[in-house]
Structures are given as structure tokens and as C-alpha cells.
C-alpha positions in Angstrom: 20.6 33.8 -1.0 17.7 35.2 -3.3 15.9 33.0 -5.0 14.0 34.5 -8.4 11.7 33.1 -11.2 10.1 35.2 -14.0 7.2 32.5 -14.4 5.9 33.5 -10.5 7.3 37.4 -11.6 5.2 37.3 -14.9 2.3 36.0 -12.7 2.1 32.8 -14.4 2.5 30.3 -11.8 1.9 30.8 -8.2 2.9 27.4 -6.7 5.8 28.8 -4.7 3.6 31.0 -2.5 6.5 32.1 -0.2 8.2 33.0 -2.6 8.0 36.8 -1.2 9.3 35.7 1.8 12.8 34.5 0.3 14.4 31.1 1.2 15.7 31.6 4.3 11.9 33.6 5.3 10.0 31.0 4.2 12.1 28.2 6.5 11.5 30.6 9.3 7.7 30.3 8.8 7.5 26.9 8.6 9.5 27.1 11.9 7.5 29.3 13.8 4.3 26.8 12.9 6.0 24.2 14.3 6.6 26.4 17.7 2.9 27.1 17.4 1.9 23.6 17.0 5.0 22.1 19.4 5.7 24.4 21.9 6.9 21.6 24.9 9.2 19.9 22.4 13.0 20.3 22.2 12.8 21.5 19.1 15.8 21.7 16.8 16.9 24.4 13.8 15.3 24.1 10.7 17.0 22.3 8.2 17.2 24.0 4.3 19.0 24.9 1.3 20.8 27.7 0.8 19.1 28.0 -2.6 16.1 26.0 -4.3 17.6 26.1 -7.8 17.9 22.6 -9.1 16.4 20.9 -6.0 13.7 18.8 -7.0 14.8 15.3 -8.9 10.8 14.4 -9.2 8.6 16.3 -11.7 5.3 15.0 -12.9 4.9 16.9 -16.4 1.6 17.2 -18.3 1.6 18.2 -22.4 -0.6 21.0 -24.1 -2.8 19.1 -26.3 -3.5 22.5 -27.5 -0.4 23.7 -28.4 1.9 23.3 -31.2 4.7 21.9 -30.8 3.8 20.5 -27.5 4.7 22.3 -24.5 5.0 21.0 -20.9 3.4 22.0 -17.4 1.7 21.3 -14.5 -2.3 21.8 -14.2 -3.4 24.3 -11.8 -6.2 24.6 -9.7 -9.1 25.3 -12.7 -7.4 21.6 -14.5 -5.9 24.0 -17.0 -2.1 23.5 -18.1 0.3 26.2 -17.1 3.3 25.7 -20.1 6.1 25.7 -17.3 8.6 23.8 -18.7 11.4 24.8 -17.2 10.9 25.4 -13.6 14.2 26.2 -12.1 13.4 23.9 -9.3 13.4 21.2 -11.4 17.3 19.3 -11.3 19.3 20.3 -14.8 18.9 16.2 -15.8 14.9 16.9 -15.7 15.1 20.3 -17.8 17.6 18.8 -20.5 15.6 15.6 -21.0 11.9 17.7 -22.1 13.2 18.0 -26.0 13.8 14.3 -25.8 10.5 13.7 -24.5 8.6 15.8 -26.8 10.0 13.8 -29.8 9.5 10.3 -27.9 5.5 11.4 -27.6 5.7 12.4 -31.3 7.2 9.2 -32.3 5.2 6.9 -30.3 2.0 8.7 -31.6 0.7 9.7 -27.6 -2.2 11.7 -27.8 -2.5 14.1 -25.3 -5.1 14.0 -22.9 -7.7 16.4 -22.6 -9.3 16.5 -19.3 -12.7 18.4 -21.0 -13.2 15.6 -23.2 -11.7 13.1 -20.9 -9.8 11.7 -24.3 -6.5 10.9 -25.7 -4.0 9.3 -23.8 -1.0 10.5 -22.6 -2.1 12.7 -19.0 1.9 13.0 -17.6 5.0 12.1 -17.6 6.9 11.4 -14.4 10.5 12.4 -14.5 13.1 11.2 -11.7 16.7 12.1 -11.5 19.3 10.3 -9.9 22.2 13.0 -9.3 25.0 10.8 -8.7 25.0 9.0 -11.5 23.0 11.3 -14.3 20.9 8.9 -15.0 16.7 9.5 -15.4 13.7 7.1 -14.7 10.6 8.1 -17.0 7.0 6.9 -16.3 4.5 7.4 -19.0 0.8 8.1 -17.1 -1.7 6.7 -19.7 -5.4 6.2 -19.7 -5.5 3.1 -21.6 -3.1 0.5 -22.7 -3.7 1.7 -26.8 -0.1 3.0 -27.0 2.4 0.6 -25.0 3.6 -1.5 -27.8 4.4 1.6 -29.7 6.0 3.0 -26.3 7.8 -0.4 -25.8 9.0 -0.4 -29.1 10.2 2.9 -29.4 11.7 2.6 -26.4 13.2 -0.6 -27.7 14.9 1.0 -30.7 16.7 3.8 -29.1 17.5 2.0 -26.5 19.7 -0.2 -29.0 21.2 2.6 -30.6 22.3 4.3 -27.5 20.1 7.8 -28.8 18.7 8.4 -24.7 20.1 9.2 -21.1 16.8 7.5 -19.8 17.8 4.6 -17.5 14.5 3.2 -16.8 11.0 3.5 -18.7 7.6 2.4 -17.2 3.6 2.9 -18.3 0.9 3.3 -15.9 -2.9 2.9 -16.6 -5.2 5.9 -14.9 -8.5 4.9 -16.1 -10.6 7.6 -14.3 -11.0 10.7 -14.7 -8.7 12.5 -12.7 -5.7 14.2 -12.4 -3.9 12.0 -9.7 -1.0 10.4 -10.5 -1.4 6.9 -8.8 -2.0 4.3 -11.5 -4.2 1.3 -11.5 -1.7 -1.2 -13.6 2.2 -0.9 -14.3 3.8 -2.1 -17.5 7.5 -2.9 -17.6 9.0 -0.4 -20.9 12.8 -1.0 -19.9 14.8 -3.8 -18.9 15.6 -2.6 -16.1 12.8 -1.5 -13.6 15.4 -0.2 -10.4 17.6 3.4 -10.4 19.7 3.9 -7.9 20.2 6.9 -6.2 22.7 7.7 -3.1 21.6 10.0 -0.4 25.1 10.1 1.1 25.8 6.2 2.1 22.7 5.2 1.5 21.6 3.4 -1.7 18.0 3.3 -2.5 16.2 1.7 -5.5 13.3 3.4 -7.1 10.8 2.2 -9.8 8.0 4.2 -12.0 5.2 4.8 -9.8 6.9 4.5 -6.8 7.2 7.2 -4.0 10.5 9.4 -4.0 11.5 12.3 -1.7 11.5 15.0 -4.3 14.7 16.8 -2.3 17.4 15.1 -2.7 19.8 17.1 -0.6 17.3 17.5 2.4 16.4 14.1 2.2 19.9 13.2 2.4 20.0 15.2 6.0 16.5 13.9 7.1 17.9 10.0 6.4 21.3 11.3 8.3 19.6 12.9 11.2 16.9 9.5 11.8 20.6 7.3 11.7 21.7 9.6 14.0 18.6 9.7 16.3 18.5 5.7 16.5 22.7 5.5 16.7 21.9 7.3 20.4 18.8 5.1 21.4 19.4 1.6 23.3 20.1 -1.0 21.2 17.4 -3.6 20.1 15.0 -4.7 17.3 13.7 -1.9 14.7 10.3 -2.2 12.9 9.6 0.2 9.9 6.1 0.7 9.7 4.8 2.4 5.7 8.5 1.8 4.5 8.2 2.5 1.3 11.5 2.0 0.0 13.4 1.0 2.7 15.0 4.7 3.5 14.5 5.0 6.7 15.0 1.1 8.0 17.8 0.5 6.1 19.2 4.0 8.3 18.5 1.9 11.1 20.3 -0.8 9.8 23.5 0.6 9.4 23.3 1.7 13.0 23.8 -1.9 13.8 20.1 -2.9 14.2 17.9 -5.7 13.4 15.0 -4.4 11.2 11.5 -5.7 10.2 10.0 -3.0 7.3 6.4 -3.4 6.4 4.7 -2.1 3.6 1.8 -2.8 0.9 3.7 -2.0 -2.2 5.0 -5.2 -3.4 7.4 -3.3 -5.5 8.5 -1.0 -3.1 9.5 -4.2 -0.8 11.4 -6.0 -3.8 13.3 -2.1 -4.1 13.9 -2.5 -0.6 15.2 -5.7 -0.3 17.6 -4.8 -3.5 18.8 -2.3 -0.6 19.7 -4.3 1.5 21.5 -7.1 -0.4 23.6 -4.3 -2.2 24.7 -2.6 1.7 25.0 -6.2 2.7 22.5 -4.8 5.7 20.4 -7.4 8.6 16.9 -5.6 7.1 13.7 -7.7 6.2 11.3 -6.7 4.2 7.7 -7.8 3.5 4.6 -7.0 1.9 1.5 -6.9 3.9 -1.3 -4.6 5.0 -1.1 -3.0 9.6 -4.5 -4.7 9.6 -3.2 -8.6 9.0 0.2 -7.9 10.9 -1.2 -6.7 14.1 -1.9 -9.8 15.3 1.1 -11.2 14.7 3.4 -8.5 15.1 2.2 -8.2 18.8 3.2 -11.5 19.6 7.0 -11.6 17.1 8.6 -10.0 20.3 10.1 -6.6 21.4 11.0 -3.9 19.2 12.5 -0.8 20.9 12.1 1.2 18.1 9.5 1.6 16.2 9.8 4.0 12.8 6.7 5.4 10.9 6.5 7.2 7.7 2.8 7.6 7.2 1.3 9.7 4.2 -0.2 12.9 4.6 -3.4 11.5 6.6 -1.2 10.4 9.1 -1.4 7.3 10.9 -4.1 4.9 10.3 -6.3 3.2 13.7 -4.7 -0.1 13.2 -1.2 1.6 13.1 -1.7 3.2 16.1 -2.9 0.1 17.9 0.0 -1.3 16.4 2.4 0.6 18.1 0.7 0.8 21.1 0.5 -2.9 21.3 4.1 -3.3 20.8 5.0 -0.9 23.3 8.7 -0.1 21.9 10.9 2.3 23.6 10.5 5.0 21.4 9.0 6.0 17.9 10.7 7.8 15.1 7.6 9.4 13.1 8.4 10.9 10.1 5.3 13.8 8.7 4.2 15.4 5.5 2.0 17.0 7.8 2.6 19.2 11.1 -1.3 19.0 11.4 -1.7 15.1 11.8 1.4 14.6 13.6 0.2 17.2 16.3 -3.3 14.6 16.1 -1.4 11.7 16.2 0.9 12.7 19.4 -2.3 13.6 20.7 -3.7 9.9 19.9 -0.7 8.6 21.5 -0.6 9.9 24.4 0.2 9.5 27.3 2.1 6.1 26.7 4.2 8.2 23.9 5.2 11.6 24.5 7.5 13.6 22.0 10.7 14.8 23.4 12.6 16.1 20.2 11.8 17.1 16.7 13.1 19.0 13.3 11.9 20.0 10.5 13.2 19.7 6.8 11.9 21.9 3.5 12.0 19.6 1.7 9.5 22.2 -0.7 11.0 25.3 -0.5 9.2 28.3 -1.2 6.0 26.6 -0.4 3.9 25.8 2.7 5.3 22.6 3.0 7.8 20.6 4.4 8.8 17.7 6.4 8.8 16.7 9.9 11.3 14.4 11.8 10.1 13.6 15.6 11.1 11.2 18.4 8.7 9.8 20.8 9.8 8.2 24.1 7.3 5.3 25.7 6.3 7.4 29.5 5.1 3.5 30.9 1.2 5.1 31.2 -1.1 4.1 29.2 -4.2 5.6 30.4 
């Protein structure tokens, strides 16, 4: 199926640089790196959507302190704003809640902030949409703390009176000067701090600032398809290494297995233990750094599977001794990146060598995508 915007046509965004190549063109790129990259590995058919429209249930959002009335949009490469407000990518609960939003900033007096200047206060907005359950999660990315009790108090009022379809409301300070979403502090706006959303049987628990796969029907099949790969594997203990959220253990879990997630984010960890209790699942949880585990993980026992989700960078050296210490059966690596996991295998070999992988676009239209790939334990280490 064709996929068309007029904001790429009218040559005012070019973040969807495949674009040109059409859905099921663009998936066949990103496969044929992955041939390039892989060529000894069983590789499997490239999982994507039949169209992009309505996809993505994460948006970061930045306002037009120029404009008036405020428009929304992303920056581009120069730091300027493009005024895309309505990216068909974007899920119908994210398009639908911008008029809200705009009138929130009004009312809560949130300056804009102007990158130029590096003033006012308001740099984005992060939207996240639960699909099953229409519901949204806002977080407000501030560069100061001036305007929470006006956000908290605002937020308290129509709240009260029922006037908004947003679930859960958080603030985040990013002092520096920069366009990055990660904040330095979190405030609590809502209540509640957890939405829910279900990626087929699977219930995850999300708060502001915390990391979401922005796809949520290919990251329903990439959950699916790592149940499936440790459903055939030998039974046995499961550690989740950069959990996150708990996705990808808490697969693991309901395969039957015993599972030890680690992770840094102490939020992420409390999201993942909500998880857990809710699927009534045998999954642990804590909230430490690789470097302080290692020591201690290496002596806890066996594990025959170990799971990695690692960012972008790929693994770090104390993960890698990590799972070379620990010697499990097999590893379930999860990438953002073909280009590290090819360093990585490379790292791990030969005691791990990679004997099946698939690939998810979970970016359609763009250059890039996810990575699903099983490592089996050869009994070499040198």
C-alpha cells in the first residue's frame, strides 16, 4: 500500500527519507543491509506494516515561540521548528490532543523556548498513546522549575472537572542547552504516574520520561517473536540485561521462566515490577548499574538465557564481560542498531555465535529499524 504526505511532497519535512521507496521498498532495504552486514545468519522475513499511517504512539512536539497562535513541530537539523503538527504517523489520540495542548500552554502561561536566546521555558512536549484503552500520557520538557505549580494546578482543575483525555501528566527539568529530550529532575503533575498499554498479552507500564517503543503494532510482533524464540530454548533461569520496562523479561516469563531484569532507571524497575504483579509473573526486578552486578551476578548461578536490549551504542565493556562471565546458553540481543550489533557479535565471538535473526521497522519510511537476534554459546572462548 502507498503511503503519501504533502508535508514531505511540499518539501517541508524530509524525515521519512525512504519515502520514495514506498513501504514495502523501504522494508526491503533495510533487509538487504542486514544481508550485507549478516550474510552467515538464518535470517528471517522482515517484519512491517502494511501502511505507516497512525503508527507511532510517541511524539516529542516542540511550540513556535514565533508564531501566533502556537503551532507545533519537530526541530530539524539547523535547530529551527518545522510547524508539522499533524504528521500522519502520529496515532489519531496524539493528532486530536494538540488543540488541548495549545490551550493548556496558554493557560499555564509556558513560554516557549527559544533555542537562540536559550530562554523561556517550555522546549517539548512528549505525547504517548495507549491504543487500547484511548488514553494519553503527557510530559512537559521545561528548562526550569518557574512554571510547575501553575502546570500542577492547571492540571489539577481540569482534572476535577473531567475537561481532558490525558491519563497521566509529568514535568521534566532540561537545564542545558540542548535539544535532547532526557531530563535532569522529574516532577509528579498527575496522580497517577503509570499508563498501561497491551502489546497483545502483555501489559507494560510506562511513566513521563521513560523509554517506549514508538510502534506499537511492530513492537507487539518483536515482544511475540522473543516469547517465541525463548518458548523453543531449554528451560532455565533468564536475566534481562537494560530492561527498561520489563518488555522483554516479562516475555520470558510467561514462557514459564524464572527472570532476573536489571536496569538503572529506578522508575522503569517500579513500572516493571507493576508488570509483573498485575500478570501475576515469577520476574524480579532491580535497580542497579552492569558495573556493581558483575561481581555478583557471576557467582548468583546459571542463567541459560541471557536477554539484552542495549541503546543505540550497543553494549557496554562491563556488559559484555557480563555475559561472557555467565556463560548462558544463548543470548537474545535486541538492536537499534545493525552497526553495533555486527561489533558486538564480533566482540563475542567465538564463545557466542549468532544462528538466527529478524528485523522489525519499527520507523517506517526511514533508515531505521529494529533488530531481533539469537546467539548460541559455541563452548570456545578463545
Amino acid at each position: 500500500m502507498d503511503f503519501r504526505c504533502t508535508h514531505f511532497a511540499a518539501a517541508r519535512c524530509r524525515s521519512c527519507e525512504l519515502l520514495p521507496l514506498g513501504v514495502s521498498g523501504s522494508a526491503d532495504s533495510k533487509q538487504s543491509l542486514l544481508l550485507q552486514l549478516f550474510p552467515d545468519v538464518s535470517l528471517q522475513p522482515m517484519q512491517f506494516s502494511s501502511t505507516p499511517a497512525g503508527s507511532r504512539i510517541r511524539a516529542r512536539l516542540a511550540v513556535n515561540w514565533q508564531s501566533s497562535p502556537l503551532t507545533f513541530g519537530f526541530f530539524d537539523q539547523q535547530q529551527r521548528i518545522v510547524p508539522i503538527a499533524d504528521c500522519p504517523l502520529h496515532h489519531p489520540l496524539i493528532s486530536a490532543a494538540v488543540p488541548f495542548l495549545a490551550e493548556f500552554i496558554q493557560q499555564a502561561r509556558l513560554s516557549p523556548y527559544d533555542p537562540d536566546q536559550d530562554s523561556g521555558e517550555l522546549k517539548f512536549v512528549v505525547l504517548t498513546a495507549a491504543p487500547d484503552s484511548s488514553q494519553l500520557m503527557v510530559q512537559w520538557v521545561l528548562r526550569s522549575q518557574e512554571s510547575i505549580s501553575r502546570i500542577r494546578s492547571l492540571w489539577n482543575r481540569l482534572s476535577q472537572s473531567g475537561q481532558t483525555t490525558v491519563h497521566v501528566m509529568g514535568a521534566g527539568i532540561q537545564s542545558q542547552r540542548t535539544s535532547r529530550i532526557g531530563a535532569d529532575l522529574e516532577f509528579s503533575i498527575s496522580q497517577t504516574q503509570q499508563l498501561e498499554i497491551r502489546f497483545g498479552e502483555l501489559r507494560l507500564f510506562f511513566s513521563p520520561g521513560g523509554f517506549v517503543q514508538t510502534n506499537h503494532e511492530i513492537a507487539t510482533r518483536l515482544y511475540a517473536a522473543a516469547g517465541q524464540r525463548i518458548a523453543l530454548g531449554i528451560p532455565g533461569r533468564v536475566l534481562d540485561l537494560y530492561c527498561g520496562s520489563g518488555g522483554f523479561g516479562l516475555m520470558a516469563a510467561m514462557q514459564g521462566r524464572r527472570v532476573l531484569g536489571l536496569e538503572k532507571s529506578q522508575v522503569a524497575v517500579e513500572n516493571a515490577c507493576t508488570s509483573a504483579a498485575v500478570m501475576g509473573l515469577n520476574a524480579e526486578f532491580r535497580q542497579c548499574s552492569l558495573d556493581a552486578s558483575l561481581e555478583a551476578l557471576a557467582d548468583a548461578g546459571q542463567f541459560s538465557t541471557v536477554i539484552c536490549n542495549p541503546p543505540r551504542r550497543g553494549l557496554d565493556p562491563a556488559s559484555r564481560a557480563l555475559i561472557q562471565a555467565l556463560a548462558p546458553q544463548r543470548v537474545l540481543y535486541s538492536s537499534c542498531s545493525p552497526q553495533s550489533l555486527a561489533r558486538d557479535i564480533q566482540l563475542l565471538a567465538p564463545q557466542f555465535r549468532p544462528c538466527w535473526m529478524q528485523g522489525f521497522d519499527m520507523f517506517p519510511l526511514t533508515e531505521h529499524f529494529e533488530v531481533l537476534c539469537e546467539l548460541e554459546q559455541t563452548g570456545s572462548k578463545s
